[in-house]
C-alpha positions in Angstrom: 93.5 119.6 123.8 96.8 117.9 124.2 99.8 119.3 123.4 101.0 116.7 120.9 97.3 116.8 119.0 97.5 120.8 118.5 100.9 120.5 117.0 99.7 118.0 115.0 96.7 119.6 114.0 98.9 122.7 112.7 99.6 121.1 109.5 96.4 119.4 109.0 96.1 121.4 105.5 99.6 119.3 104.5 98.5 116.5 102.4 101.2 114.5 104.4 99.4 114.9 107.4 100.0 111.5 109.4 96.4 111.1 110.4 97.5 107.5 111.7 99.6 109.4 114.2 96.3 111.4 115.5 94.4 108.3 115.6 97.3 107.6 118.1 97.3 110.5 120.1 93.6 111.0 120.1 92.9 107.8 121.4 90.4 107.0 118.5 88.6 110.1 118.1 90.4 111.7 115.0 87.4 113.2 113.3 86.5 115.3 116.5 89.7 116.8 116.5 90.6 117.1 113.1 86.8 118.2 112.4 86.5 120.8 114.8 90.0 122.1 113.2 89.1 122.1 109.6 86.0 123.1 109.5 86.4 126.6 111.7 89.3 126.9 109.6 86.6 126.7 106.6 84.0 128.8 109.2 81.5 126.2 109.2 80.1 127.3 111.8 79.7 130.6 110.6 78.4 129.4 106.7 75.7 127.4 108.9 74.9 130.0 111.2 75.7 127.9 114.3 77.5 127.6 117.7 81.0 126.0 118.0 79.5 123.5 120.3 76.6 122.6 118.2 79.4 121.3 115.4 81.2 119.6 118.8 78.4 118.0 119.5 77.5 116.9 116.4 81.4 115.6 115.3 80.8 113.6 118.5 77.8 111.7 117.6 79.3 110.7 114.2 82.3 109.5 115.4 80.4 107.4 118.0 78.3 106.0 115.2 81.7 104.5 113.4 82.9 100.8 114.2 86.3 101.3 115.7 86.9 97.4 116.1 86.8 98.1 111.9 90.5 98.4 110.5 89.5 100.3 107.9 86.1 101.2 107.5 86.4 103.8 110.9 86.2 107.2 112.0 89.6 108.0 111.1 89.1 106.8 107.6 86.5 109.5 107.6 88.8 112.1 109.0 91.5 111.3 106.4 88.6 112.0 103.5 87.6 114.9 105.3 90.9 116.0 105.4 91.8 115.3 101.3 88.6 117.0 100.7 90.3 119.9 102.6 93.3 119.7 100.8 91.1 120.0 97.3 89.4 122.7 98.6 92.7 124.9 99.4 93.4 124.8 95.8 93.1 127.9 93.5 91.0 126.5 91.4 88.4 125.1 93.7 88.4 128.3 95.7 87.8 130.1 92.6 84.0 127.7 92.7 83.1 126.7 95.5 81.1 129.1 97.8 81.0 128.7 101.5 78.1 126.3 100.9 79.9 124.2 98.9 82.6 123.9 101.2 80.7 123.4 104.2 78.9 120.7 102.5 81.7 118.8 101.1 83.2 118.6 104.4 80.1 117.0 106.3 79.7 114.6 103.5 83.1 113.4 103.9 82.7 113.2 107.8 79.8 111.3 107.6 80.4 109.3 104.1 80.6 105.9 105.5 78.8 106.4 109.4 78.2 103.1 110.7 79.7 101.3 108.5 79.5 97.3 109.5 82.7 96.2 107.9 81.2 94.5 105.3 80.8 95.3 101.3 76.3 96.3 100.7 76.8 92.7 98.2 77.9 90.5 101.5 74.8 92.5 102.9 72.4 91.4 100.2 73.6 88.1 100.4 73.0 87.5 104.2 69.2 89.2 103.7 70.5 92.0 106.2 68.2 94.4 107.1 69.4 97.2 105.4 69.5 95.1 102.3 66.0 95.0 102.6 65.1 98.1 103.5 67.1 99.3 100.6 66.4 96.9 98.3 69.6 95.8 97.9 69.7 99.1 96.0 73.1 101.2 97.2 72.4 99.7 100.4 75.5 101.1 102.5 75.5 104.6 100.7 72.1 104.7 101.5 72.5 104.0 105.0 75.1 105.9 105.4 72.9 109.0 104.3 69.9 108.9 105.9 71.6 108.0 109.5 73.6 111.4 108.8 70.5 113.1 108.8 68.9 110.9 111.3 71.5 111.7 113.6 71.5 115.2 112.6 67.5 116.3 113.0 67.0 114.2 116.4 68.5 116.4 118.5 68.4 120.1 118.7 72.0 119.8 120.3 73.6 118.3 117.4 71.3 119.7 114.5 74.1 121.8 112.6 71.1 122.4 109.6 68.7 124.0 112.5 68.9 127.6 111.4 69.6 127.1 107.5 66.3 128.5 105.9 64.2 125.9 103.7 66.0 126.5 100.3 69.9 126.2 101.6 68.4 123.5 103.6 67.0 121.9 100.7 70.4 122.3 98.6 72.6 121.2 101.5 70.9 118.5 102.5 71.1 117.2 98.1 74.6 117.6 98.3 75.7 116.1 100.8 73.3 113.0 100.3 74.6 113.1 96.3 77.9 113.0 97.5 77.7 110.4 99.8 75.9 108.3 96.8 78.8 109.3 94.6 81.2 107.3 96.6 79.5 103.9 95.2 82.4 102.1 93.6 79.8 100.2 91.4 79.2 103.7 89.5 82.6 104.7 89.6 83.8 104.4 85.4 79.9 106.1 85.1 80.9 108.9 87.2 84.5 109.2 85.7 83.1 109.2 82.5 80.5 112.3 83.0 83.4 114.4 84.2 85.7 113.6 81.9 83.4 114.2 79.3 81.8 117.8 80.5 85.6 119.2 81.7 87.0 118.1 78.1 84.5 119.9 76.5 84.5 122.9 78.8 87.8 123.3 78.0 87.8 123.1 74.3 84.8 125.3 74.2 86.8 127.5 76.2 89.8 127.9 74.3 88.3 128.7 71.4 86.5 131.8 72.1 88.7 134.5 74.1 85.9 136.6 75.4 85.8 133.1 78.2 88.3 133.6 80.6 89.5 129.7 81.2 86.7 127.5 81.6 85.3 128.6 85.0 82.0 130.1 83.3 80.4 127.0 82.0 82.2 125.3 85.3 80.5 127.5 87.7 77.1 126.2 86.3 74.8 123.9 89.1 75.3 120.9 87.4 78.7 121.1 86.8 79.6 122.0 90.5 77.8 118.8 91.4 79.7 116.9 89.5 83.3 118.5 90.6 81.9 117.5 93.9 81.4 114.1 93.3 84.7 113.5 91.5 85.9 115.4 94.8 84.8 113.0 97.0 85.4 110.2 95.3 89.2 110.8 94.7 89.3 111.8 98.4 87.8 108.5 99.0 90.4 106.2 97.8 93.3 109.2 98.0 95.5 106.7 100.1 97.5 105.4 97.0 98.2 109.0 96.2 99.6 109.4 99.6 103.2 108.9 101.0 104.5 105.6 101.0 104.4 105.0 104.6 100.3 106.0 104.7 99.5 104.6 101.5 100.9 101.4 102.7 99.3 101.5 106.3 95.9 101.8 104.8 96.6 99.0 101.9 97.3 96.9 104.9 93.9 97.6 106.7 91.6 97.4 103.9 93.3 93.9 103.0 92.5 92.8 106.8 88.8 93.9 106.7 88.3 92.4 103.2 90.0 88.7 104.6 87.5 88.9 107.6 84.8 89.2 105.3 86.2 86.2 103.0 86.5 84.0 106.2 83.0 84.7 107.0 81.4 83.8 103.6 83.1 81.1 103.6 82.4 79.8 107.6 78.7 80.5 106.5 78.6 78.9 102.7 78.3 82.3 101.3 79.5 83.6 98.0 82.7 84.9 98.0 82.9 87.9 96.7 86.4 88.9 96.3 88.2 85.6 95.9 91.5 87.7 95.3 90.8 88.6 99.2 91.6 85.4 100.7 94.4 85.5 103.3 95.8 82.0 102.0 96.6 83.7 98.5 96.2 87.0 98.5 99.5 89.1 97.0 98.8 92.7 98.6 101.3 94.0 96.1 99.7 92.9 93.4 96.1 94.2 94.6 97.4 97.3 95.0 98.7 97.6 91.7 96.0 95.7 90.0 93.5 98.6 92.2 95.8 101.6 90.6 95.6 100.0 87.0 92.2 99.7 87.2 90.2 102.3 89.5 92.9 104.9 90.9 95.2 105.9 87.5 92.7 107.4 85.1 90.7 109.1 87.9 93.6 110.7 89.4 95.1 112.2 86.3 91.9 113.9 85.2 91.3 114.9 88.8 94.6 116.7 88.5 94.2 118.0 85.3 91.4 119.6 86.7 92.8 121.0 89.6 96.2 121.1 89.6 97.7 119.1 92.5 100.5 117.7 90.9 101.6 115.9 94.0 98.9 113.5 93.9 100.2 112.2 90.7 103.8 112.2 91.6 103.3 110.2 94.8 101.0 107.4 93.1 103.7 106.7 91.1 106.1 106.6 93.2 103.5 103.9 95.5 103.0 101.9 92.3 107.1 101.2 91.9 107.2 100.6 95.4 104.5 98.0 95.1 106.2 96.4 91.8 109.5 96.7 93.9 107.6 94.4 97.1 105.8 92.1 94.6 109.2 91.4 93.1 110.9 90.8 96.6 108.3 88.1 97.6 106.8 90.8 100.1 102.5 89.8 99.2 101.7 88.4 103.1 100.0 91.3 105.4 103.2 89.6 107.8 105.5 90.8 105.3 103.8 94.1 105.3 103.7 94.7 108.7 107.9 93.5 108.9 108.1 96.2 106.2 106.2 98.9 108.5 109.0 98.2 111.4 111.8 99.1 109.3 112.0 100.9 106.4 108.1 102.4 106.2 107.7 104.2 109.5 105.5 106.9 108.4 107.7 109.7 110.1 110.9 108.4 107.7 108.7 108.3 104.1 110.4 110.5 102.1 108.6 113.5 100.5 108.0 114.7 96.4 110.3 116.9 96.5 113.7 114.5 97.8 
């Protein structure tokens, strides 16, 4: 391993870890590296009763399977997940639920999440009758895919099978879970998803408070069900965790998630497609204002309750920091991905974003 990568890799638990900096020194392979790093840190290997090289070998084949001509959709989005999920995981109160299982698990699903991934949104797949469209009914069609190919990939090769020595039961539970968490990350359920934890974790609490013989609310928490749905809200917040980065990350990935969805407006539109995200066009589109519309609407309400659950105040802090930012560019005129990328070279290197705590 390179030098620079291993020092790198020493704060991979930081949630400022500059994971575009190790997509750099990697040369594209991020989620080997990180993977292979996080998850012996979490004994994976161990919790799935497997060699090192078994997990190696498997890391490899799923960061094959990821587009790296994507600019967002890529293996090193995958690491970054896999590394918030990480981050989640370190805190007290997750570590006070989540059994080696349940950390092994989450950490797969968030390697694997979106494996294959063409680019493209599963509605621009329905509308272009693409084959997984069809095969899936135009049901979840990317979540879907992105599934079953984990496990595809996983169970055709002894070499890369990391569920080979799991007996059927913790096969059969780790095998829901990480499927169930790959499903959760469909943004089409997301206010369904918020709502069910919101709901259960409010009334948790209140329940709890009111009779002392509960310590907290981590009995009713620790129940099946309820784990599930930590685990989804997990996920999803490590999903779309980059406004709740540092300003220099949080704007590098706002910048490549604009490209990818422009490339799929200039194709529906060279092939007389709808469009399904006019707001996407590279013509028009304000990136500020996306990015604020995004944390109005998605990002706010899911991140507060996701740190009211868990206590990771520094998510909270730096998405409203981001947010001002973005007002701050919308009102300067800065909306072009060419006035992004100006910012980048001057005042947003990634290595001069200021932390929480200045």
């Amino acid at each position: 391993m390179p030098t620079q990568v291993k020092d790198l890799l020493d704060a991979s638990l930081s949630w400022d870890f500059d994971i575009i900096r190790l997509e750099e020194l990697s040369n594209k392979r991020p989620l080997l590296y990180l993977g292979m790093h996080i998850m012996l840190h979490f004994d994976v290997p161990g919790t799935l009763n497997i060699e090192e090289r078994v997990l190696y070998n498997f890391l490899v084949l799923i960061e094959s399977k990821y587009h790296s001509d994507n600019s967002y959709h890529n293996s090193t989005h995958a690491a970054d997940v896999m590394q918030a999920v990480a981050g989640y995981l370190e805190r007290e109160r997750l570590k006070s639920i989540m059994d080696p299982l349940d950390e092994a698990v989450s950490l797969i699903a968030a390697a694997c999440h979106d494996v294959d991934h063409p680019g493209r949104s599963s509605a621009f797949l329905s509308n272009c009758d693409n084959p997984l469209a069809i095969l899936y009914n135009d049901i979840t069609v990317l979540e879907n895919h992105h599934a079953a190919l984990t496990f595809k990939l996983a169970l055709g090769d002894d070499r890369v099978n990391i569920f080979k020595n799991l007996d059927r039961d913790t096969y059969k539970m780790a095998r829901q879970n990480i499927v169930d968490m790959i499903l959760a990350t469909e943004m089409t359920k997301h206010f369904e998803h918020l709502a069910k934890f919101v709901n259960v974790f409010s009334v948790k609490t209140s329940m709890a408070n009111e009779h002392d013989d509960v310590q907290g609310d981590y009995v009713p928490v620790a129940l099946p069900e309820n784990i599930l749905l930590i685990k989804r809200m997990m996920i999803k917040c490590a999903d779309v965790s980059n406004p709740t980065r540092p300003l220099g990350l949080c704007v590098e990935w706002a910048r490549r998630i604009t490209e990818e969805y422009f490339q799929q407006t200039d194709e529906e539109k060279a092939k007389n497609l709808p469009v399904l995200m006019p707001m996407f066009d590279r013509t028009t589109c304000s990136i500020p204002k996306a990015q604020i519309g995004f944390v109005d609407f998605i990002i706010n309400d899911m991140v507060e309750a996701w740190n009211g659950f868990i206590d990771f105040p520094e998510l909270v802090t730096y998405m409203r920091q981001n947010y001002l930012k973005w007002k701050e560019f919308d009102e300067k005129g800065y909306t072009t991905l060419t006035d992004i990328r100006k910012l980048q070279m001057t005042v947003l290197s990634p290595n001069t974003t200021p932390t929480v705590a200045e």
